[in-house]
Biopython code that builds the backbone (N, CA, C, O; Angstrom):
import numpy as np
from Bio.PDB.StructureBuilder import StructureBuilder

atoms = [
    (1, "UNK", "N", (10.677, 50.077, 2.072)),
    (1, "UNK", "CA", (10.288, 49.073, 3.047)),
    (1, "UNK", "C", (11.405, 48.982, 4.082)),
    (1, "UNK", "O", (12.592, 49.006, 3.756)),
    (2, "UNK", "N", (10.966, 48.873, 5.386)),
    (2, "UNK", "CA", (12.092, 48.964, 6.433)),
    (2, "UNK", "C", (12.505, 47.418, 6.806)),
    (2, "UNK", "O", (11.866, 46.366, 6.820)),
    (3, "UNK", "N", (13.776, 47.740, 7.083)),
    (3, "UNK", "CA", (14.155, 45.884, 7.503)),
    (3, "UNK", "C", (12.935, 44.875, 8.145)),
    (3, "UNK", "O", (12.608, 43.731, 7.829)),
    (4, "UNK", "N", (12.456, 45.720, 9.089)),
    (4, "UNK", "CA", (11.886, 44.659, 9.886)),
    (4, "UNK", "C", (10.667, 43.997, 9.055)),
    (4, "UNK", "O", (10.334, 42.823, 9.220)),
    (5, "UNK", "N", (9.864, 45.116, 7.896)),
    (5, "UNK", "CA", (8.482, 44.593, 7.059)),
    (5, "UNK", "C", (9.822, 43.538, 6.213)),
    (5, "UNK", "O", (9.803, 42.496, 6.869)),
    (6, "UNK", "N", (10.518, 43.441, 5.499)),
    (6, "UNK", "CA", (11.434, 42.480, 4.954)),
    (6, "UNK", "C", (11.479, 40.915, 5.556)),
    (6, "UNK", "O", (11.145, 39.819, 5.104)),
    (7, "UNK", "N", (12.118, 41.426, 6.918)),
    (7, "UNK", "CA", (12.303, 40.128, 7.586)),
    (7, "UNK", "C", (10.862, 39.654, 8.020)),
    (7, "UNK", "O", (10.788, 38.427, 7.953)),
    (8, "UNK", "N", (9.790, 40.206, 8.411)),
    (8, "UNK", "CA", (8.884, 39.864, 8.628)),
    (8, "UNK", "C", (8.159, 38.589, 6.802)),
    (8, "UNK", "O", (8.149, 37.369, 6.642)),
    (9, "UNK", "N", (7.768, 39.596, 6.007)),
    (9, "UNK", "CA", (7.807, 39.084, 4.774)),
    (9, "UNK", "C", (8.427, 37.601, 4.536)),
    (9, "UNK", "O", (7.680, 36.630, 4.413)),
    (10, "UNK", "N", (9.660, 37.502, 4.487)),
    (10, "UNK", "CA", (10.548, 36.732, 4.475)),
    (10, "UNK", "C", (9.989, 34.937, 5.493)),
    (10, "UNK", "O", (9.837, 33.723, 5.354)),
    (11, "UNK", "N", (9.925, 35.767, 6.195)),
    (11, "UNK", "CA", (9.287, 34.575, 7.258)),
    (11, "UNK", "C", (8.227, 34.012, 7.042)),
    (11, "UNK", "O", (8.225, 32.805, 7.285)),
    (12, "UNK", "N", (7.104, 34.550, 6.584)),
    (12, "UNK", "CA", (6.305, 34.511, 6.049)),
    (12, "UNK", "C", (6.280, 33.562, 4.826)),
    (12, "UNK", "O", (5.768, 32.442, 4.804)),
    (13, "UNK", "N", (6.779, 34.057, 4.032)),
    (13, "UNK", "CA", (7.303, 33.126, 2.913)),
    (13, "UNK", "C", (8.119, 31.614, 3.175)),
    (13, "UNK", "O", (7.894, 30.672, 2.416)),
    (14, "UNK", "N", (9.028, 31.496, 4.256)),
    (14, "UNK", "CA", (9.428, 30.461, 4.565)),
    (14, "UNK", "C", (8.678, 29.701, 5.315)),
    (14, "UNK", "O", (9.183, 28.601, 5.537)),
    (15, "UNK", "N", (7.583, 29.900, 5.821)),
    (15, "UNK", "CA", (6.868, 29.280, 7.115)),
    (15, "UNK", "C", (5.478, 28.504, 5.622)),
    (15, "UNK", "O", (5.080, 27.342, 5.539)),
    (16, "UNK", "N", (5.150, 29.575, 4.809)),
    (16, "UNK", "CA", (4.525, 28.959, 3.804)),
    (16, "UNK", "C", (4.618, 27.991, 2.795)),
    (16, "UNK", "O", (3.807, 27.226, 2.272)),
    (17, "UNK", "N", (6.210, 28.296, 2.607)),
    (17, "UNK", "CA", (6.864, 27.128, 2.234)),
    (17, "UNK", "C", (6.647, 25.716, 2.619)),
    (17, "UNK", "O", (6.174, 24.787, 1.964)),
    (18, "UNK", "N", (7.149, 25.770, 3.962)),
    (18, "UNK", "CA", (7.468, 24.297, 4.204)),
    (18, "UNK", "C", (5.610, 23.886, 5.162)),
    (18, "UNK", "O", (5.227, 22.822, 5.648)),
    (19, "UNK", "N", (5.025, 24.997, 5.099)),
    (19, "UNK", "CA", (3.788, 24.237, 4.931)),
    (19, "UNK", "C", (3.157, 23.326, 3.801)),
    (19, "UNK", "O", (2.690, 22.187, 3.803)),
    (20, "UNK", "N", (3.325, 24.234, 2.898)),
    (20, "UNK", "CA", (3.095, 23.000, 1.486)),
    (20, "UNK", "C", (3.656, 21.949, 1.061)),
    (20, "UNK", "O", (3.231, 21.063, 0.319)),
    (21, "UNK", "N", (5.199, 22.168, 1.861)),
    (21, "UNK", "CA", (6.086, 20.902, 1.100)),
    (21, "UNK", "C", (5.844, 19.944, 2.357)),
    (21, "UNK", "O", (6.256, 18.801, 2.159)),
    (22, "UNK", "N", (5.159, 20.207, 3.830)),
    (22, "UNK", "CA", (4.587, 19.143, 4.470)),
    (22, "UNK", "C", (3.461, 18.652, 4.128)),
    (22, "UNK", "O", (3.396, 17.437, 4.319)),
    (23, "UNK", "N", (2.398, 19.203, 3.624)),
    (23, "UNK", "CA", (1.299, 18.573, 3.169)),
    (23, "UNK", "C", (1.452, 17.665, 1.935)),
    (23, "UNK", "O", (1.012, 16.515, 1.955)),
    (24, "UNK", "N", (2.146, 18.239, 0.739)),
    (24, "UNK", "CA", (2.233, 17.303, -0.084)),
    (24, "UNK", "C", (3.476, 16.192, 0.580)),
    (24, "UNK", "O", (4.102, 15.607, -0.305)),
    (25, "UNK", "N", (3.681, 16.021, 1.299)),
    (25, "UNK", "CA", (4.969, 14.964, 1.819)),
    (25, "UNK", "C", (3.156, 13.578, 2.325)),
    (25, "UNK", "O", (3.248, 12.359, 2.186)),
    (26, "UNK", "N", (2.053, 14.167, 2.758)),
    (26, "UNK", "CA", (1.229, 13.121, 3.358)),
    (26, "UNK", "C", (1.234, 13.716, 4.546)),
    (26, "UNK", "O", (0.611, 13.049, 5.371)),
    (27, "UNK", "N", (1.549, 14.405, 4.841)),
    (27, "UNK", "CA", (1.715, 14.459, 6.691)),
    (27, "UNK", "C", (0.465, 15.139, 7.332)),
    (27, "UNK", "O", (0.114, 14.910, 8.490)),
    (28, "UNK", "N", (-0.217, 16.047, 6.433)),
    (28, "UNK", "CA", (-1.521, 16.350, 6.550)),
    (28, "UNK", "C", (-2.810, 15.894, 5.884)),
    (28, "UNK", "O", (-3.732, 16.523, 5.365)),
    (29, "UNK", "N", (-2.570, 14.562, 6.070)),
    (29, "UNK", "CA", (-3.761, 13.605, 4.960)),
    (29, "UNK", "C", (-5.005, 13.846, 5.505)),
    (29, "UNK", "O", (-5.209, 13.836, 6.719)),
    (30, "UNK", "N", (-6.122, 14.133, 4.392)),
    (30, "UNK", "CA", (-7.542, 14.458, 4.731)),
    (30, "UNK", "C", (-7.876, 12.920, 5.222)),
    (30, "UNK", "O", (-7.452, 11.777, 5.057)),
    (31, "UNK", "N", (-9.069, 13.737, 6.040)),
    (31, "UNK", "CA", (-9.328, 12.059, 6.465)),
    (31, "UNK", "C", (-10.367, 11.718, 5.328)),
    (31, "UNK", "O", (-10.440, 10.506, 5.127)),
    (32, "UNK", "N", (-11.119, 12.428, 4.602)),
    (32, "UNK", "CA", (-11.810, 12.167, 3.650)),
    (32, "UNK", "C", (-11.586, 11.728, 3.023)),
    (32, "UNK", "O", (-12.432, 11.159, 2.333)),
    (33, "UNK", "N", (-10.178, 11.636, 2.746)),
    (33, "UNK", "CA", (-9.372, 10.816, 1.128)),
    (33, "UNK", "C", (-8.862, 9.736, 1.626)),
    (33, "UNK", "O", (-8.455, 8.764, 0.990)),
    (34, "UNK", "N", (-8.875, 9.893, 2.854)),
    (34, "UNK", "CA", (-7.702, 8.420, 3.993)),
    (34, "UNK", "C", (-9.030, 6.990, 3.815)),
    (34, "UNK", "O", (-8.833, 5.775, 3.801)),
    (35, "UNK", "N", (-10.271, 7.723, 3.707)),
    (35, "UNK", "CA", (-11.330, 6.361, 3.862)),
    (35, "UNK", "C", (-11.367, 5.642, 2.458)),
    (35, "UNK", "O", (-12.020, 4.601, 2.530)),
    (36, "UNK", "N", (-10.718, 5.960, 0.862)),
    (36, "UNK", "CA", (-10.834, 5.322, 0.168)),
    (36, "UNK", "C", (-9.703, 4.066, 0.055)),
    (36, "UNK", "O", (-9.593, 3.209, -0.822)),
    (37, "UNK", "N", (-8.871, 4.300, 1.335)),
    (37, "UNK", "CA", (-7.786, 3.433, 1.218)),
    (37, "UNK", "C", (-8.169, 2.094, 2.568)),
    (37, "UNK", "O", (-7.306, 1.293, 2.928)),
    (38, "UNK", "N", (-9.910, 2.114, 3.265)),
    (38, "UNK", "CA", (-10.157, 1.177, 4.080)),
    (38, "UNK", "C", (-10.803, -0.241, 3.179)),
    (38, "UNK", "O", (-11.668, -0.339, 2.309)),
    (39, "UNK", "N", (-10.142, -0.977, 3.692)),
    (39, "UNK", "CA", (-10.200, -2.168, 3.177)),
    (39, "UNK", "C", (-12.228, -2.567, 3.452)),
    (39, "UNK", "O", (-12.968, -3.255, 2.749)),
    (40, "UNK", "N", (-12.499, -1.887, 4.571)),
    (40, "UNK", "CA", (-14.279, -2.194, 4.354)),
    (40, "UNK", "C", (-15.397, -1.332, 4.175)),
    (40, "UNK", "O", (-15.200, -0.417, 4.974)),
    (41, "UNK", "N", (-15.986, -1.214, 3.839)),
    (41, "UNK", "CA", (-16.725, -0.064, 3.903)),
    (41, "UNK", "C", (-17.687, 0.528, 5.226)),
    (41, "UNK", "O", (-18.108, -0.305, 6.028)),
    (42, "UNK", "N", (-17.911, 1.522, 5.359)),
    (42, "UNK", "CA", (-18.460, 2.278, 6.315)),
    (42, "UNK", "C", (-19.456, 1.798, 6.575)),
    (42, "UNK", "O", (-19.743, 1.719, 7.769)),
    (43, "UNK", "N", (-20.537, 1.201, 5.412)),
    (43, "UNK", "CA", (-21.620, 0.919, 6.255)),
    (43, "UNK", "C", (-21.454, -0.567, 6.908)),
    (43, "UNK", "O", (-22.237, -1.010, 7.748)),
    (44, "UNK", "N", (-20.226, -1.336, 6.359)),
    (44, "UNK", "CA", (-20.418, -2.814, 7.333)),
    (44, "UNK", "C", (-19.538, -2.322, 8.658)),
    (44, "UNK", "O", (-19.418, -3.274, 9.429)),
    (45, "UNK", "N", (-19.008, -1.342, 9.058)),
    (45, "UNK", "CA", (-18.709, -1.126, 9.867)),
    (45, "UNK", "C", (-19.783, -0.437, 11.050)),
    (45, "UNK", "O", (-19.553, -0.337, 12.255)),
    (46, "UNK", "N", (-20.887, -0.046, 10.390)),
    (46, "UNK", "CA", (-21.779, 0.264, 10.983)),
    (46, "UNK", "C", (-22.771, -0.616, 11.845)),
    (46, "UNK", "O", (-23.464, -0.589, 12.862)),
    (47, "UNK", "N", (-22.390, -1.409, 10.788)),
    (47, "UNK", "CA", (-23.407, -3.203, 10.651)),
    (47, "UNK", "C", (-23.132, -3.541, 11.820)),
    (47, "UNK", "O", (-23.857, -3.705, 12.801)),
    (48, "UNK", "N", (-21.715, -3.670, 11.633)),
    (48, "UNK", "CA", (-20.924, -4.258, 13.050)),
    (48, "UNK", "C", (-21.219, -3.755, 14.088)),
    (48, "UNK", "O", (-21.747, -4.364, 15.018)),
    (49, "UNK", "N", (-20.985, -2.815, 14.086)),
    (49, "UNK", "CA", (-21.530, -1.884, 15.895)),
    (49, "UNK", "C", (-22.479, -2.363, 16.127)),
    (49, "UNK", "O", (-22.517, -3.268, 16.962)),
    (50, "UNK", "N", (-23.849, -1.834, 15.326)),
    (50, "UNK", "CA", (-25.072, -2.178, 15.858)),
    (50, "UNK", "C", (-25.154, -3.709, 16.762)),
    (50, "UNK", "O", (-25.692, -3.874, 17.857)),
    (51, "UNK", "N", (-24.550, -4.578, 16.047)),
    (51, "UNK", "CA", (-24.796, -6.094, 16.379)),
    (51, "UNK", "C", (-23.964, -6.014, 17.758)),
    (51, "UNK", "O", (-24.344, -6.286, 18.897)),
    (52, "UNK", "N", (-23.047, -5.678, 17.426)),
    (52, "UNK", "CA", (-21.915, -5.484, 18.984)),
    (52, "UNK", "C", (-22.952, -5.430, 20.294)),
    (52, "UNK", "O", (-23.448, -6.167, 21.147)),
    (53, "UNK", "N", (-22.926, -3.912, 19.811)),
    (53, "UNK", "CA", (-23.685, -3.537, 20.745)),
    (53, "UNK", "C", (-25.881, -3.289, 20.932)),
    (53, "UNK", "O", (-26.661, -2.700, 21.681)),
    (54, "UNK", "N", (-25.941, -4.150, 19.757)),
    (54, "UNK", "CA", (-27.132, -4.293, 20.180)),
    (54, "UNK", "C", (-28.403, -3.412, 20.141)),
    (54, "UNK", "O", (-29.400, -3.557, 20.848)),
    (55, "UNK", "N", (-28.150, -2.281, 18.998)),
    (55, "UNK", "CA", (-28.728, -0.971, 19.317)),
    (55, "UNK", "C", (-28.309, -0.223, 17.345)),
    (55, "UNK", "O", (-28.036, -0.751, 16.267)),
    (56, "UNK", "N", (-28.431, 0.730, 17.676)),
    (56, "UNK", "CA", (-28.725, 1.702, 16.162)),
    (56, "UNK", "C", (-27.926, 2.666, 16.303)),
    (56, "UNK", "O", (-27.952, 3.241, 17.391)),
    (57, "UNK", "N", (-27.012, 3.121, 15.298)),
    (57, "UNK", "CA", (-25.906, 4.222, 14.825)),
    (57, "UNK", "C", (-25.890, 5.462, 14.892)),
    (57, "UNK", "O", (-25.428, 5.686, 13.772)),
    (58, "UNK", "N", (-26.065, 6.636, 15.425)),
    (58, "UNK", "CA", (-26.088, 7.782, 15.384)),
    (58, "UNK", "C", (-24.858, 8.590, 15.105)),
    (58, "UNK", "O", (-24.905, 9.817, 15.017)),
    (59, "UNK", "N", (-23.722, 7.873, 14.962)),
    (59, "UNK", "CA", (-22.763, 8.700, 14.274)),
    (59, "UNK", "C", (-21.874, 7.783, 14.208)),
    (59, "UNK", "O", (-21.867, 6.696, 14.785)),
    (60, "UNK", "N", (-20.914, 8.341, 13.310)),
    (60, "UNK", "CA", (-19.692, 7.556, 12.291)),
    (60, "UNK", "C", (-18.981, 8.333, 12.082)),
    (60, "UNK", "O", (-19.148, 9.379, 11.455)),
    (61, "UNK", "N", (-17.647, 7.741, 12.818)),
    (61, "UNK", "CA", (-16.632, 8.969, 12.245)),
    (61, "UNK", "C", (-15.106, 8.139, 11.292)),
    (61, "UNK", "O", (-15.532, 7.081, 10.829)),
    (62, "UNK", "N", (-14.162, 8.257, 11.060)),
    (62, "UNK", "CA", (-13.621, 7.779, 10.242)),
    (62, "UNK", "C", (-12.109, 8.483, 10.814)),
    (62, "UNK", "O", (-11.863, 9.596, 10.348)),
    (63, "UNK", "N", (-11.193, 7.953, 11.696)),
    (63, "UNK", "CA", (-10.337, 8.307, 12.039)),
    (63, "UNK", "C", (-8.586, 7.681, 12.577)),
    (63, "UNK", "O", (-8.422, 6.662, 11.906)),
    (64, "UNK", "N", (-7.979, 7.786, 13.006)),
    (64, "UNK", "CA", (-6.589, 7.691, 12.939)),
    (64, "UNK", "C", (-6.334, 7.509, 14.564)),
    (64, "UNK", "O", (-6.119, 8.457, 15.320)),
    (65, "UNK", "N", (-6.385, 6.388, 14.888)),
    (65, "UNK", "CA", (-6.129, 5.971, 16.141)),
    (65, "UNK", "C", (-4.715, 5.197, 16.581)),
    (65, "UNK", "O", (-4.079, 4.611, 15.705)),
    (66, "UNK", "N", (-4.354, 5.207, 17.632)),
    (66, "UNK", "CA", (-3.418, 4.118, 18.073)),
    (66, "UNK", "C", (-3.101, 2.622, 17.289)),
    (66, "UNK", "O", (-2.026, 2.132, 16.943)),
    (67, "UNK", "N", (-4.337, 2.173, 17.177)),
    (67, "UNK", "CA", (-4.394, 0.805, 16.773)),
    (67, "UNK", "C", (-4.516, 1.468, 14.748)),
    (67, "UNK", "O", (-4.928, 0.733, 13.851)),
    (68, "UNK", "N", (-4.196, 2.461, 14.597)),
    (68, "UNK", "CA", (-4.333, 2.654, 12.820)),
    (68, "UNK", "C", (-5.626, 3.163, 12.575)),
    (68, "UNK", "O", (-6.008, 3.976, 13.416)),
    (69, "UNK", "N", (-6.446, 2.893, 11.602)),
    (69, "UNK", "CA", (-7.503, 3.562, 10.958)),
    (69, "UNK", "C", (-8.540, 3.008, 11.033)),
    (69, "UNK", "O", (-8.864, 2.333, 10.055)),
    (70, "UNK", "N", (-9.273, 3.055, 11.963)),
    (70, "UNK", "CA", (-10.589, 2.854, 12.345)),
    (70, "UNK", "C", (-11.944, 3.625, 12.480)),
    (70, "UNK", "O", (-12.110, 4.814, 12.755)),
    (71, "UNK", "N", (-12.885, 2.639, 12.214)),
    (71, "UNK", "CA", (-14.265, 3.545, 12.506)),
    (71, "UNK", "C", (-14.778, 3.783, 13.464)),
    (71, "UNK", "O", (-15.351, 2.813, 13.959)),
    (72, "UNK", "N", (-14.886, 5.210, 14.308)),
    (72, "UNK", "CA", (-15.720, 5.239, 15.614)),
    (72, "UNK", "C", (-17.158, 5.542, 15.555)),
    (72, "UNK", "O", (-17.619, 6.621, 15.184)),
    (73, "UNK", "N", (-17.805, 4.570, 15.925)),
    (73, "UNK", "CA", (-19.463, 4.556, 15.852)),
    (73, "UNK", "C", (-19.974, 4.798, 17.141)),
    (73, "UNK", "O", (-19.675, 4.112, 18.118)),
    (74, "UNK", "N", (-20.863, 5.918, 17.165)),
    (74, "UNK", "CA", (-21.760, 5.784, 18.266)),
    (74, "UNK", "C", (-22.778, 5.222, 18.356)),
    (74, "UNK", "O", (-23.470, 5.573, 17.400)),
    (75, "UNK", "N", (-23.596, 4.123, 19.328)),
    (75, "UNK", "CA", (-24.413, 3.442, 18.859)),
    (75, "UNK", "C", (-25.452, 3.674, 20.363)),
    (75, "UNK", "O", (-25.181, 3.691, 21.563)),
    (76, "UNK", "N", (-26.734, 3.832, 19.575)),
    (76, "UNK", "CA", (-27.945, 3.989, 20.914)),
    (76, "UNK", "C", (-28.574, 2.466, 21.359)),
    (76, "UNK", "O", (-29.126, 1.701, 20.569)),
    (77, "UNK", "N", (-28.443, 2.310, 22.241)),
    (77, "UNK", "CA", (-29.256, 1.075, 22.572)),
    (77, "UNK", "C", (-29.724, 1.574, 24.068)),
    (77, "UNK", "O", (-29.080, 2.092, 24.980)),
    (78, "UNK", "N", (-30.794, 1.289, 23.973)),
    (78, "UNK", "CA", (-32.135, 1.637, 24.929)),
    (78, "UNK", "C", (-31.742, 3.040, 25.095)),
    (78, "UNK", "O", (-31.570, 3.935, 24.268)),
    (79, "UNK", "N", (-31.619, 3.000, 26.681)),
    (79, "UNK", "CA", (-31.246, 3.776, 27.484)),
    (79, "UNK", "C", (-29.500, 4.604, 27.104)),
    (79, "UNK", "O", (-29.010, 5.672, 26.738)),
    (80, "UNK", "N", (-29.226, 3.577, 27.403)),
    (80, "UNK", "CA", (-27.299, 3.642, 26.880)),
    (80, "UNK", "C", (-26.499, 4.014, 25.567)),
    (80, "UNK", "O", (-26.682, 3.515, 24.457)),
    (81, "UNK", "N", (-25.665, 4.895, 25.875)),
    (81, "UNK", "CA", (-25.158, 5.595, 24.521)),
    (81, "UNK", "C", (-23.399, 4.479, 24.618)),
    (81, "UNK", "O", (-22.743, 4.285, 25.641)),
    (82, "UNK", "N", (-23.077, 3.943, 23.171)),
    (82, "UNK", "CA", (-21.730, 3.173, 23.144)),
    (82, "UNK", "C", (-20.839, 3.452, 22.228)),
    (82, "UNK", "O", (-21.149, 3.446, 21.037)),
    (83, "UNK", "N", (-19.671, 3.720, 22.628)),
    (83, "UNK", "CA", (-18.869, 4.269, 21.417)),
    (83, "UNK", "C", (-18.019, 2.844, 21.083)),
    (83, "UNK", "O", (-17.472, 2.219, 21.993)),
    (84, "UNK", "N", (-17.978, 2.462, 19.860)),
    (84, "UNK", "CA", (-17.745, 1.345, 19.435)),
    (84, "UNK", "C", (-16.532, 1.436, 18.493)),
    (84, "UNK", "O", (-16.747, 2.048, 17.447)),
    (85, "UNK", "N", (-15.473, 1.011, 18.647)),
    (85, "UNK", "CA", (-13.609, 1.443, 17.305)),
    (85, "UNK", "C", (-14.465, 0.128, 16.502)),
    (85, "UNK", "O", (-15.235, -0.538, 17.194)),
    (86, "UNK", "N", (-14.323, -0.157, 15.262)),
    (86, "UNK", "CA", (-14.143, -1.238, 14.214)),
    (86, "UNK", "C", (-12.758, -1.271, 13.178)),
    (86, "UNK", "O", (-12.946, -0.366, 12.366)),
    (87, "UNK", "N", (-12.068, -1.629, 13.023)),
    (87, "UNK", "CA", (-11.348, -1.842, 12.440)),
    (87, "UNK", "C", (-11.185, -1.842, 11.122)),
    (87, "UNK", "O", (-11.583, -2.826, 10.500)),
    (88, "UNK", "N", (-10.554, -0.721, 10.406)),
    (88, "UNK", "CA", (-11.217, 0.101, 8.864)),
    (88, "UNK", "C", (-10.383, -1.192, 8.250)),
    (88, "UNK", "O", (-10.766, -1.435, 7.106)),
    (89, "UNK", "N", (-9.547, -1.908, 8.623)),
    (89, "UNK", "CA", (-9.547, -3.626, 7.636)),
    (89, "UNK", "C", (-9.940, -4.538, 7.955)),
    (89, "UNK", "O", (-10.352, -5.210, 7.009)),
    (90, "UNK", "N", (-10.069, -5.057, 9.048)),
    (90, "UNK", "CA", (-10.362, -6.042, 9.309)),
    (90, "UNK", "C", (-11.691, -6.261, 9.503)),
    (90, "UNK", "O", (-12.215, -7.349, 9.260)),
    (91, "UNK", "N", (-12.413, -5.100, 10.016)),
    (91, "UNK", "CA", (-14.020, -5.194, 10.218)),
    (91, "UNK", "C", (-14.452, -6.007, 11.575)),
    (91, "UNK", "O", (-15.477, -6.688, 11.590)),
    (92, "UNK", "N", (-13.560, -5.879, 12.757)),
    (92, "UNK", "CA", (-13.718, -6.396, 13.841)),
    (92, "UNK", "C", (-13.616, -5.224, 14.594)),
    (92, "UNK", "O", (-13.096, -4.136, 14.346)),
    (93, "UNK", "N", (-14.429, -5.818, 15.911)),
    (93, "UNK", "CA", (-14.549, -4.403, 16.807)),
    (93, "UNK", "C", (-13.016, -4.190, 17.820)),
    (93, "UNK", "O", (-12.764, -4.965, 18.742)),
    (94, "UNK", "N", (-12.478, -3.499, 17.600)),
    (94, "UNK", "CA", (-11.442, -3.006, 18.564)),
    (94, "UNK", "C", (-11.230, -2.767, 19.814)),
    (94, "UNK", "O", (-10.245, -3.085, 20.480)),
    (95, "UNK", "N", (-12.708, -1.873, 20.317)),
    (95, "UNK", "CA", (-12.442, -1.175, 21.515)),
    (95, "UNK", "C", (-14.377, -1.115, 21.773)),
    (95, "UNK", "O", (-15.029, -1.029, 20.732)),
    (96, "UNK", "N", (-14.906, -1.146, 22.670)),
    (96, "UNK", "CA", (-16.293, -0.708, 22.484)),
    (96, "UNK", "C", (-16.769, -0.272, 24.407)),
    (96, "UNK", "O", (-16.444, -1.137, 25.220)),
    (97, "UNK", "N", (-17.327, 0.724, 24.840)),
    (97, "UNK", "CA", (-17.504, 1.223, 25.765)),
    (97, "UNK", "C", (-18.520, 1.902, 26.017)),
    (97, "UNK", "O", (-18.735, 2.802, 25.205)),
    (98, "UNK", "N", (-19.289, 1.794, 26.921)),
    (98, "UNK", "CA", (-20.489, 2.949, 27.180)),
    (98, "UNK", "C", (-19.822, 4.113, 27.811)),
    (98, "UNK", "O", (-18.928, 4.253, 28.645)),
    (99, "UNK", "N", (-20.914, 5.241, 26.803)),
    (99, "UNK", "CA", (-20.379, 6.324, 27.023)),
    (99, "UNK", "C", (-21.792, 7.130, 27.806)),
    (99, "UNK", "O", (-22.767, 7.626, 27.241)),
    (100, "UNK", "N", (-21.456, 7.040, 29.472)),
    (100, "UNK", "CA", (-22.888, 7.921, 30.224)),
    (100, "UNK", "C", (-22.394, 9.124, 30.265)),
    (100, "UNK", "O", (-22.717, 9.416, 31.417)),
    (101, "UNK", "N", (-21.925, 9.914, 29.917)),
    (101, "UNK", "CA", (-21.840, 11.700, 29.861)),
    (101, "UNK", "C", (-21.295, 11.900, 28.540)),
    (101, "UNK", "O", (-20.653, 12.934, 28.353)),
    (102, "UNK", "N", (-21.471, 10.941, 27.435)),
    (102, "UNK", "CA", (-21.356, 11.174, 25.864)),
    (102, "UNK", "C", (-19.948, 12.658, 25.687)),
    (102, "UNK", "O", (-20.039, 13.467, 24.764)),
    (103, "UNK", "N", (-18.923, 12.720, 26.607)),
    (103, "UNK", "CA", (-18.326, 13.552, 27.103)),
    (103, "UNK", "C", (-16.915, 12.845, 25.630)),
    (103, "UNK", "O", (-15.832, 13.358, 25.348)),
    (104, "UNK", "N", (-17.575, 11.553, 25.016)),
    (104, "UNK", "CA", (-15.946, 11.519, 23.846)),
    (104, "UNK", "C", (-15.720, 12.190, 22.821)),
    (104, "UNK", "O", (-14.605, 12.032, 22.324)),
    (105, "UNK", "N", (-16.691, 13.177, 22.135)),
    (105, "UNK", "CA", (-16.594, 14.056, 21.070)),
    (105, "UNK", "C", (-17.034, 15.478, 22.122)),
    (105, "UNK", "O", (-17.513, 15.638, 23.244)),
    (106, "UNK", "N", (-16.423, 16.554, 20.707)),
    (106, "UNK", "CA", (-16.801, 17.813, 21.496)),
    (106, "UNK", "C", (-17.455, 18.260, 20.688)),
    (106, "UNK", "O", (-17.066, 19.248, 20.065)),
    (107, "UNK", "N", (-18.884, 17.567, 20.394)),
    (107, "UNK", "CA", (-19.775, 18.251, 19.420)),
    (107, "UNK", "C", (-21.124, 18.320, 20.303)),
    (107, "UNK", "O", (-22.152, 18.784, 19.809)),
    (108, "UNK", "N", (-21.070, 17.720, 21.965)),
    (108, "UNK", "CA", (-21.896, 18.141, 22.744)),
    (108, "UNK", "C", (-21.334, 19.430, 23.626)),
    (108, "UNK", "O", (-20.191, 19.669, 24.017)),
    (109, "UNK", "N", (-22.899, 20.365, 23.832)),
    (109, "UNK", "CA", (-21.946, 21.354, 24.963)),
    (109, "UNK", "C", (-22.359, 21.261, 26.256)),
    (109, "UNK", "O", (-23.431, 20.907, 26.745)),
    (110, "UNK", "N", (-20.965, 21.770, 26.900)),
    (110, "UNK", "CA", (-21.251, 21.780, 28.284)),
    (110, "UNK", "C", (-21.884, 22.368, 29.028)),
    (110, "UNK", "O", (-21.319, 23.459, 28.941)),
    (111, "UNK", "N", (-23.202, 22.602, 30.221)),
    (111, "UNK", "CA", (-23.873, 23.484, 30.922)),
    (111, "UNK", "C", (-23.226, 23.902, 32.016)),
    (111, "UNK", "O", (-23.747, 24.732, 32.761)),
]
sb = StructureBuilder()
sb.init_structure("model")
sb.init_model(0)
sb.init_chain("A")
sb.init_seg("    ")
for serial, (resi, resn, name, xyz) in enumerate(atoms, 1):
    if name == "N":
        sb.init_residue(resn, " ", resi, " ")
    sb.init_atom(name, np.array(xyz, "f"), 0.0, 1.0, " ", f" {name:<3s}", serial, name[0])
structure = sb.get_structure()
């Protein structure tokens, strides 16, 4: 094996390293496992939107914001699409906004 497959190797091994010893440190927490630690559950957070805003749920996401760990709900009412934060403890709405080019996730595509 020539130096460079070595040092290459080597790096390799160290870069794998301290990938694992960051994940088990928390620093790459699933968000899947992060929702058993919300003080409310998903669907009264759902509850909440709707009433907020007046309309029905089409998506729920469960994420790591500025303000900490909150639920982002999209909610349809009539015409108008609203993205709604709730607060994964407290169960109060945070942040709530109509969204007319639904442009806050990238699970729509662009033409």
């Amino acid at each position: 094996m020539n130096r460079y497959s070595k040092l290459s190797l080597l790096a390799i091994a160290i870069a794998a390293a301290g990938t694992a010893a960051y994940a088990t440190q928390g620093g790459m927490e699933n968000d899947a496992m992060a929702i058993t630690k919300a003080k409310i559950p998903l669907a009264q957070a759902v509850t909440t939107a709707e009433q907020h805003a007046n309309g029905k749920a089409a998506r729920a996401e469960y994420e790591n914001s500025k303000q900490g760990w909150a639920y982002d709900v999209e909610v349809v009412s009539g015409a108008k699409v609203f993205d709604v934060k709730v607060d994964a403890d407290k169960g109060t709405v945070i942040s709530s906004a109509e969204d007319k080019a639904d442009r806050d996730d990238g699970h729509d595509k662009k033409d």
